[in-house]
DSSP file (Angstrom, degrees, kcal/mol; ACC not computed):
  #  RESIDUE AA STRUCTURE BP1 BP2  ACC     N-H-->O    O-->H-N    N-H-->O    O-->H-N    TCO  KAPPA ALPHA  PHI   PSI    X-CA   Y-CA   Z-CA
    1    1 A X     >        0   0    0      0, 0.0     4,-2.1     0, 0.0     3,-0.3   0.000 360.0 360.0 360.0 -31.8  117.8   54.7   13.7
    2    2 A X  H  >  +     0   0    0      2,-0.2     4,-1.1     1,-0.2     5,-0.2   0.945 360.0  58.9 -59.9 -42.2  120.9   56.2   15.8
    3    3 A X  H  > S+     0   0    0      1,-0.2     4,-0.7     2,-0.2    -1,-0.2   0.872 106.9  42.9 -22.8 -71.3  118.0   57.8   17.9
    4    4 A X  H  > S+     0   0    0     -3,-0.3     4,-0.8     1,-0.2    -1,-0.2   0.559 112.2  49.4 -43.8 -39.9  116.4   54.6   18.8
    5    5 A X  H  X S+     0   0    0     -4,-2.1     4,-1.0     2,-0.2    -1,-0.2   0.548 110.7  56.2 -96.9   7.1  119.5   52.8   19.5
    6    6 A X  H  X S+     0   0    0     -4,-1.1     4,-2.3    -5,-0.2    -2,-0.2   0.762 106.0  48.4 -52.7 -56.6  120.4   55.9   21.8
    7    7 A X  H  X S+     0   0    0     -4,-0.7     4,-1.9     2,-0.2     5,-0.3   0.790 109.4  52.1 -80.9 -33.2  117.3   55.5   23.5
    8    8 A X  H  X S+     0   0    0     -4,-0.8     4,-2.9     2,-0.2     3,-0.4   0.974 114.4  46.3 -59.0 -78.3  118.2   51.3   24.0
    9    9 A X  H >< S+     0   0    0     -4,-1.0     3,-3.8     1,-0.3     4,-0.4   0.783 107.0  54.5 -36.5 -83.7  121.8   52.3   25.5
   10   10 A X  H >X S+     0   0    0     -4,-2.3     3,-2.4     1,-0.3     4,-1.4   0.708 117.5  42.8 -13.2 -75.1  120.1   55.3   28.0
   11   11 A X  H 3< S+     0   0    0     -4,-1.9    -1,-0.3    -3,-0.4    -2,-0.2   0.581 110.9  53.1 -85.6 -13.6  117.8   52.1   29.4
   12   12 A X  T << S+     0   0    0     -3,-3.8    -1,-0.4    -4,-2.9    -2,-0.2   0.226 106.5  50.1-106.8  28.2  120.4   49.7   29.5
   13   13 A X  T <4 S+     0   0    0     -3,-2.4     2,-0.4     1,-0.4    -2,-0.3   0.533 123.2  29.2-115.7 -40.4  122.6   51.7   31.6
   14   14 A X  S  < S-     0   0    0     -4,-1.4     2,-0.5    -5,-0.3    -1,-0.4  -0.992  81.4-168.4-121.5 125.2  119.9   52.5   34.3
   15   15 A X        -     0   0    0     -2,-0.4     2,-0.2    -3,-0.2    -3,-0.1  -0.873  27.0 -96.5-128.2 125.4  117.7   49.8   34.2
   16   16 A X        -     0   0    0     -2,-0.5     3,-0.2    -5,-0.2    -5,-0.0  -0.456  67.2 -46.6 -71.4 137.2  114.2   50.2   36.2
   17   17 A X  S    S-     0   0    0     -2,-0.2     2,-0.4     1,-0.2     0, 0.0   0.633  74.8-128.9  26.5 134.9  113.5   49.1   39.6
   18   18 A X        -     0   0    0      1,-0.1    -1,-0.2    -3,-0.1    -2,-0.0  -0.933  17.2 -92.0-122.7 168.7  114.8   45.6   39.9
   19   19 A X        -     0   0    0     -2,-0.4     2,-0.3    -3,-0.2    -1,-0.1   0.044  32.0-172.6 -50.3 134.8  113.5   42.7   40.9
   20   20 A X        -     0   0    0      2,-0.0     5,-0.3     4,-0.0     4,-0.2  -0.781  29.7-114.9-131.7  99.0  113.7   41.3   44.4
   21   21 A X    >>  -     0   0    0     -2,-0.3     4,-2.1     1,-0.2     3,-1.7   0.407  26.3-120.1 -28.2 151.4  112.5   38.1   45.3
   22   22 A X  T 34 S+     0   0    0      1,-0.2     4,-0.3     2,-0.2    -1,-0.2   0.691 106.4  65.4-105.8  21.1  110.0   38.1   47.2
   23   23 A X  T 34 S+     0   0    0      2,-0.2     4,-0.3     1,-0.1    -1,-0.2   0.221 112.9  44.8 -75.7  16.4  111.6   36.1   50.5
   24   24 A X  T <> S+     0   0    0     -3,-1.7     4,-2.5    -4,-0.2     5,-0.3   0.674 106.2  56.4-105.7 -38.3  114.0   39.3   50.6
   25   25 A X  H  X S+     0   0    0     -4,-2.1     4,-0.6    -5,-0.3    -2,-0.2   0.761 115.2  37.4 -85.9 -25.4  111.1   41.3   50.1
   26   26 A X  H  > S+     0   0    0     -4,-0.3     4,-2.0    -5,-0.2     5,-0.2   0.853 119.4  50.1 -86.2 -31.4  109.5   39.5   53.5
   27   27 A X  H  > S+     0   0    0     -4,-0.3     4,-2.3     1,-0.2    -2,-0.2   0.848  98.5  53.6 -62.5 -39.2  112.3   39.4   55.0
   28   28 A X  H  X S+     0   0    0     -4,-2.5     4,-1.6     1,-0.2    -1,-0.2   0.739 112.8  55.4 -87.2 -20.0  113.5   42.7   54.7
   29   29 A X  H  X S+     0   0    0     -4,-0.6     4,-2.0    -5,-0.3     5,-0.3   0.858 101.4  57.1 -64.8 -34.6  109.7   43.6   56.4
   30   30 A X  H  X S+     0   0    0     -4,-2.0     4,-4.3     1,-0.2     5,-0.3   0.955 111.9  39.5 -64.9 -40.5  110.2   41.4   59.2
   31   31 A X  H  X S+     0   0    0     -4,-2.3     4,-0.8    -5,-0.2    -1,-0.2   0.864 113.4  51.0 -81.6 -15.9  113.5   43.5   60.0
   32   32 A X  H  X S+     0   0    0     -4,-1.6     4,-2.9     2,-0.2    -2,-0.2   0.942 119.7  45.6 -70.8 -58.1  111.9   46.9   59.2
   33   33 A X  H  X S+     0   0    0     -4,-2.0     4,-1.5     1,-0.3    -2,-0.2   0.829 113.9  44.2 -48.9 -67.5  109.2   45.2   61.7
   34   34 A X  H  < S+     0   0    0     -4,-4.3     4,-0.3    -5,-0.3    -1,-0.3   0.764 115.4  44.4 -64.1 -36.8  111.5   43.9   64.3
   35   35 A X  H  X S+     0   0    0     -4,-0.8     4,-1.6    -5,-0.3    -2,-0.2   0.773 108.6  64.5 -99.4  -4.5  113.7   47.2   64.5
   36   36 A X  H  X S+     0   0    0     -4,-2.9     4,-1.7    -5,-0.2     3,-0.3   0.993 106.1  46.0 -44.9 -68.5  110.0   49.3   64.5
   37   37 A X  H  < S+     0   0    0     -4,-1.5    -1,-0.2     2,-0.2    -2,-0.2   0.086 109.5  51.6 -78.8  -8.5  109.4   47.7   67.7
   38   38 A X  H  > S+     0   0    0     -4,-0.3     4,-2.1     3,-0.1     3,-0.4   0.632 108.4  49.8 -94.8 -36.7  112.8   48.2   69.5
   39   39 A X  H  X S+     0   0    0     -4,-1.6     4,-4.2    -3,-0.3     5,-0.3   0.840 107.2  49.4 -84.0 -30.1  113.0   51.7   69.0
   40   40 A X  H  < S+     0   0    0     -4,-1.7    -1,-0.2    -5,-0.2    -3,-0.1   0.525 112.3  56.4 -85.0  20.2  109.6   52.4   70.2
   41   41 A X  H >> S+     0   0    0     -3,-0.4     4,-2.8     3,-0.1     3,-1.0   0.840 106.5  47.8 -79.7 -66.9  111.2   50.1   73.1
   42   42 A X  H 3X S+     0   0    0     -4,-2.1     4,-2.5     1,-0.3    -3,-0.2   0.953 111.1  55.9 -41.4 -63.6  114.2   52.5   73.6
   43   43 A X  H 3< S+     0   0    0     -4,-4.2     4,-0.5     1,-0.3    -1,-0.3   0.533 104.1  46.3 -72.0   7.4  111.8   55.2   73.6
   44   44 A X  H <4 S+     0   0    0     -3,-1.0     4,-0.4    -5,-0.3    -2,-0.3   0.819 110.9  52.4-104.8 -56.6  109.9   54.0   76.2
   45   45 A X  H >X S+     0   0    0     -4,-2.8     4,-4.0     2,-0.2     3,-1.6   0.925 110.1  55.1 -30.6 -48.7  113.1   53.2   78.5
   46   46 A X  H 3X>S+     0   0    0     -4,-2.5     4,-2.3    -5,-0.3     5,-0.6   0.998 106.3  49.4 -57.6 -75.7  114.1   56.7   77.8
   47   47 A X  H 345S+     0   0    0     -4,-0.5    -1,-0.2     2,-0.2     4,-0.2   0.576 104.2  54.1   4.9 -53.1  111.2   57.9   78.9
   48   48 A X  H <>5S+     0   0    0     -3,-1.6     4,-2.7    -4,-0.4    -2,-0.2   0.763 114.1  45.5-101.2 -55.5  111.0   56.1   82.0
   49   49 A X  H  X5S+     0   0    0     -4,-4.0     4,-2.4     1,-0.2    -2,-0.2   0.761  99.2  58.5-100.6  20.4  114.2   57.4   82.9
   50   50 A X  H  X5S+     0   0    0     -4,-2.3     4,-2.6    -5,-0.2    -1,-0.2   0.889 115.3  46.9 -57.4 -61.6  114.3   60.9   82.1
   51   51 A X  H  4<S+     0   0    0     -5,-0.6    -2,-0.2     1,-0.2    -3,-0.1   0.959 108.9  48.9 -48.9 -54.2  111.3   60.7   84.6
   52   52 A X  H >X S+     0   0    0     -4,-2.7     3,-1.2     2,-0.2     4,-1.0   0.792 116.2  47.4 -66.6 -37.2  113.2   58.6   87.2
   53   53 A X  H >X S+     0   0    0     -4,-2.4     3,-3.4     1,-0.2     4,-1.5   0.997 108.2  56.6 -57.8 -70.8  116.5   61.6   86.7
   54   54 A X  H 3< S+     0   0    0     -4,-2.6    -1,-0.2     1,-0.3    -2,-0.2   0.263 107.3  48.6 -52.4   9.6  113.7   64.4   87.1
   55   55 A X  H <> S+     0   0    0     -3,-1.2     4,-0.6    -2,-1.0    -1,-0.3   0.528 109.6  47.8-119.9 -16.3  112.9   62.7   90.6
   56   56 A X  H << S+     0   0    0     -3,-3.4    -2,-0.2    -4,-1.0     4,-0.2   0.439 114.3  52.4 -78.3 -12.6  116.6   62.5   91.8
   57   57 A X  T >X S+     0   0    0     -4,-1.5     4,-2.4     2,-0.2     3,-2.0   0.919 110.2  44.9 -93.2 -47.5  116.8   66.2   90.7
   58   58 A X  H 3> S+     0   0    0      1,-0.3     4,-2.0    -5,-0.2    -1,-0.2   0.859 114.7  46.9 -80.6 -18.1  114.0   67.1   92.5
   59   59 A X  H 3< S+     0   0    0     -4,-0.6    -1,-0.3     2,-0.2    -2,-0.2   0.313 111.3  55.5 -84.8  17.4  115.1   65.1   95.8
   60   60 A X  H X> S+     0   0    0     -3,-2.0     3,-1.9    -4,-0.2     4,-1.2   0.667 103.6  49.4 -77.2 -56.9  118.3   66.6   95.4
   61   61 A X  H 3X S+     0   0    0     -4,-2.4     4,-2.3     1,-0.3    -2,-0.2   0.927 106.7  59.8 -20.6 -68.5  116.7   69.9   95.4
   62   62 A X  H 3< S+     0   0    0     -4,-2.0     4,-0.3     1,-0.3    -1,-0.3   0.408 110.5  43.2 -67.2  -7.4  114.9   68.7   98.6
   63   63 A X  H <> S+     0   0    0     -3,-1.9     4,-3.0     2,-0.1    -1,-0.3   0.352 108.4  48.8-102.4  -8.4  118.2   68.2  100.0
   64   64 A X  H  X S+     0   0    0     -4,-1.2     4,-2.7     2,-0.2    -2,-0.2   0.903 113.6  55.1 -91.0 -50.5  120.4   71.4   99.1
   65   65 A X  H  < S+     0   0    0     -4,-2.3     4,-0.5    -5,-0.3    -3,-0.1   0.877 105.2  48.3 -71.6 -22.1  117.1   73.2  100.4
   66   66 A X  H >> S+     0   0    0     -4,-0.3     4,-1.0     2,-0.2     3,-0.9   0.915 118.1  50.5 -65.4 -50.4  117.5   71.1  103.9
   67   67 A X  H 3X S+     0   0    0     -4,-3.0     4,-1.9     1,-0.3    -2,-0.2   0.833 102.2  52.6 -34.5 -44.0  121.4   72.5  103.6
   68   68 A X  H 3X S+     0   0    0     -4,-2.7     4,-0.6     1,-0.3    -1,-0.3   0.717 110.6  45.7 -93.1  -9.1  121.0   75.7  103.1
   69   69 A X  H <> S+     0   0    0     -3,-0.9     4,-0.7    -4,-0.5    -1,-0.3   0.765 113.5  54.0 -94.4  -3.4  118.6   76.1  106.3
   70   70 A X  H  X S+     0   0    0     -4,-1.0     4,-1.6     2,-0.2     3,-0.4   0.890  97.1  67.3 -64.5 -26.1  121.3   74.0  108.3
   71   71 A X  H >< S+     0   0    0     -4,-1.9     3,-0.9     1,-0.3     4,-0.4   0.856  96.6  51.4 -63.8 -89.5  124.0   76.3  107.2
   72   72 A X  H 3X S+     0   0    0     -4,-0.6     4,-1.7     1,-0.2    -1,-0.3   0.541 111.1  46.4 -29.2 -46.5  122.7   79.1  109.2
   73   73 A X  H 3X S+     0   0    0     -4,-0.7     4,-2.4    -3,-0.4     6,-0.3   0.913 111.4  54.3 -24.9 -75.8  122.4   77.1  112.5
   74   74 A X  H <<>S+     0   0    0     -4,-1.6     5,-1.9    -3,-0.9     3,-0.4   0.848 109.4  43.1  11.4 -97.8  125.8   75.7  112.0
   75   75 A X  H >45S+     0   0    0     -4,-0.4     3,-0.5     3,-0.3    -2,-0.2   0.503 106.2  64.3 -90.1 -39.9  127.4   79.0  111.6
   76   76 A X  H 3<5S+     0   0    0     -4,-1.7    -1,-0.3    -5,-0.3    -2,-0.2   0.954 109.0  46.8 -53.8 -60.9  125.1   80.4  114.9
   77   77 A X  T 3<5S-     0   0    0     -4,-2.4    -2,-0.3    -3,-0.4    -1,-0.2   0.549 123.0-107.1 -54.7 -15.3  127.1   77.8  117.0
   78   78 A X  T < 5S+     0   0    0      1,-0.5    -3,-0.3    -3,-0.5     2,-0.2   0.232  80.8 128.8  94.4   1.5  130.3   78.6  115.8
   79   79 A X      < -     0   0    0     -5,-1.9    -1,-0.5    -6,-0.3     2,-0.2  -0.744  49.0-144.1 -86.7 158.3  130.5   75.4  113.7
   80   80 A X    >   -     0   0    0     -2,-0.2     3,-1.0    -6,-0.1     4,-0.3  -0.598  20.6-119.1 -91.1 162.9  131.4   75.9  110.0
   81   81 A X  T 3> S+     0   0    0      1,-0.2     4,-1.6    -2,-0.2     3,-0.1   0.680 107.8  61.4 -60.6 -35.1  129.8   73.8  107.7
   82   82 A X  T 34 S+     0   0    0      2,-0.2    -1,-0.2     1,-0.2     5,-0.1  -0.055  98.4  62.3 -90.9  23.5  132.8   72.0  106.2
   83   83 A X  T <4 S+     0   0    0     -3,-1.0    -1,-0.2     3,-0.1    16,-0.2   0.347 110.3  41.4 -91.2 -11.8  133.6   70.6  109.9
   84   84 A X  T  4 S+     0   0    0     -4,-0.3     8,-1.5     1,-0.2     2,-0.7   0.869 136.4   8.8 -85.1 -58.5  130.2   68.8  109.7
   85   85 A X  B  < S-A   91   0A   0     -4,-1.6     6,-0.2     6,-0.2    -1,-0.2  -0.679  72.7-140.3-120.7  72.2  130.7   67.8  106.0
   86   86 A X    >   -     0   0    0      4,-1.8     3,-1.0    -2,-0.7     4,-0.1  -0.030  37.7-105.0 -41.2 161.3  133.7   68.0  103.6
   87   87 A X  T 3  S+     0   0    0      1,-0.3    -1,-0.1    -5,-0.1     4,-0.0   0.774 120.2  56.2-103.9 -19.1  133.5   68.7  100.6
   88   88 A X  T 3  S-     0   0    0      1,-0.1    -1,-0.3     2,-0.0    -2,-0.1   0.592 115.2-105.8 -64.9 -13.9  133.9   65.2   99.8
   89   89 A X  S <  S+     0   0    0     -3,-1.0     2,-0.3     1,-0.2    -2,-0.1   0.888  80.4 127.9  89.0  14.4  131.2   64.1  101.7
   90   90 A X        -     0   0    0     -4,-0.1    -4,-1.8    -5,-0.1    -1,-0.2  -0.687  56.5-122.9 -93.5 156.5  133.5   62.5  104.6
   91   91 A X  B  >  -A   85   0A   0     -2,-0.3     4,-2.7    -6,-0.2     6,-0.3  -0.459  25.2 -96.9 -85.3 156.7  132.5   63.7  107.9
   92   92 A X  T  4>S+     0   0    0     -8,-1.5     5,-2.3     2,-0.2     4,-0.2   0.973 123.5  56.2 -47.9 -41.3  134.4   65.4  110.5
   93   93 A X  T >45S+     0   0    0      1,-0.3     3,-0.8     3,-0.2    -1,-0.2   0.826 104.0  53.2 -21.6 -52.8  134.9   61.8  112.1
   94   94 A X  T 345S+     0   0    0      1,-0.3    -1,-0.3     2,-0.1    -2,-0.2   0.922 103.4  56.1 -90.5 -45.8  136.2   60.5  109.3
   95   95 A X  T 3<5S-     0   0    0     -4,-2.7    -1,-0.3     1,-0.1    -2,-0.2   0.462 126.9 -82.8 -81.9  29.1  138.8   63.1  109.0
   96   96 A X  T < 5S+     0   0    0     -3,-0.8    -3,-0.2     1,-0.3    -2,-0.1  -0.212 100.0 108.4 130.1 -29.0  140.5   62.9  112.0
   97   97 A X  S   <S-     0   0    0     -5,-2.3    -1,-0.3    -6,-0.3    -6,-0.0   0.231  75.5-102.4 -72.9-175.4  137.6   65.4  114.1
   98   98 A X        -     0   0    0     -3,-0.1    -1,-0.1     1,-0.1    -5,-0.1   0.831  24.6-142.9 -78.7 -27.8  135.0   64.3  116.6
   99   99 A X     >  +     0   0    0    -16,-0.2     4,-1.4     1,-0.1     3,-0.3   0.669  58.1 135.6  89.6  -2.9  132.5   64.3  114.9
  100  100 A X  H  >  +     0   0    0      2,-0.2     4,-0.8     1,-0.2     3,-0.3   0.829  66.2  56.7 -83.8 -52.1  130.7   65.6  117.9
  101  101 A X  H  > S+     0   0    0      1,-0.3     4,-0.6     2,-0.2    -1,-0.2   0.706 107.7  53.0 -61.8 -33.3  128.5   68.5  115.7
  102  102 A X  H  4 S+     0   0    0     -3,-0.3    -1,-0.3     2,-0.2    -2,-0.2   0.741  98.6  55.0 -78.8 -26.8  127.2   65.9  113.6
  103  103 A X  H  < S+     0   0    0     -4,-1.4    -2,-0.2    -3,-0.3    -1,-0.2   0.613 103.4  61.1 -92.5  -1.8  125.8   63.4  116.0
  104  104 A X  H  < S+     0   0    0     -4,-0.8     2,-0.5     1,-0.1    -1,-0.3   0.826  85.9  90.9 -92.4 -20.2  123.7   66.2  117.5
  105  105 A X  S  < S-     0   0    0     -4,-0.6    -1,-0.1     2,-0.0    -4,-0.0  -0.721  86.4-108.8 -33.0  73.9  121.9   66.9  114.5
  106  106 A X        -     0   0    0     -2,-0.5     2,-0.5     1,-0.2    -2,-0.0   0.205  39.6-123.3 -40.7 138.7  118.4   65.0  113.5
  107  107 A X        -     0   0    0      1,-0.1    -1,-0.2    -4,-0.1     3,-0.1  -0.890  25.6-107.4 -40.3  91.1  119.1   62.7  110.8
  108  108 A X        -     0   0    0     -2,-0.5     2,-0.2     1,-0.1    -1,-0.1   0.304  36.4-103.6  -4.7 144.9  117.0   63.2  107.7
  109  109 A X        -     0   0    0      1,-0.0     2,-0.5     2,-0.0    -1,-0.1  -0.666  39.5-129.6 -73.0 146.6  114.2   60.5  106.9
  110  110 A X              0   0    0     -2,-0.2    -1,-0.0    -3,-0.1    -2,-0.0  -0.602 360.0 360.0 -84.7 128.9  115.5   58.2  104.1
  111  111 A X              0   0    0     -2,-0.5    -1,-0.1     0, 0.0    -2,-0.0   0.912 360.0 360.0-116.6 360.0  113.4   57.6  101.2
């Protein structure tokens, strides 16, 4: 008999699956449901702007390549580059110069 009442104790210490009403049990679908439908939200935002980064990189690109043929030109005239542009991204103007080098330049198209 000690067997048998062995066997009671084991199964009344871990006790099988238990019950869950089943407005928890809808409920808890609805949020499984709900947060389904947010993440493939995220991932579609993510997505979009991963693309939208990989199109500032590449018009960044398109500008570094515009640099790097001004630089030579520049440098043919005797201007340096960092009297057109600092490295902040003020102009000679704006730091005290004339500014003079800059306004003969074309101005890029904006996009």
């Amino acid at each position: 008999m000690r067997e048998k009442d062995g066997a009671r104790v084991a199964t009344a210490e871990h006790p099988a699956t238990p019950n869950v009403a089943p407005r928890f049990t809808r409920a808890a679908q609805a949020e499984r449901s709900r947060l389904e439908g947010k993440r493939e939200q995220l991932l579609r935002k993510r997505e979009a702007a991963q693309a939208e980064v990989a199109e500032i990189d590449r018009a960044v690109g398109g500008v570094d390549e515009l640099l790097e043929l001004l630089a030579p030109l520049l440098a043919g005239n005797g201007s340096e580059p960092e009297e057109a542009a600092g490295e902040d991204g003020t102009s000679g103007s704006d730091r005290g110069g004339s500014g003079s080098e800059r306004e003969a330049l074309p101005q890029p198209a904006k996009e």
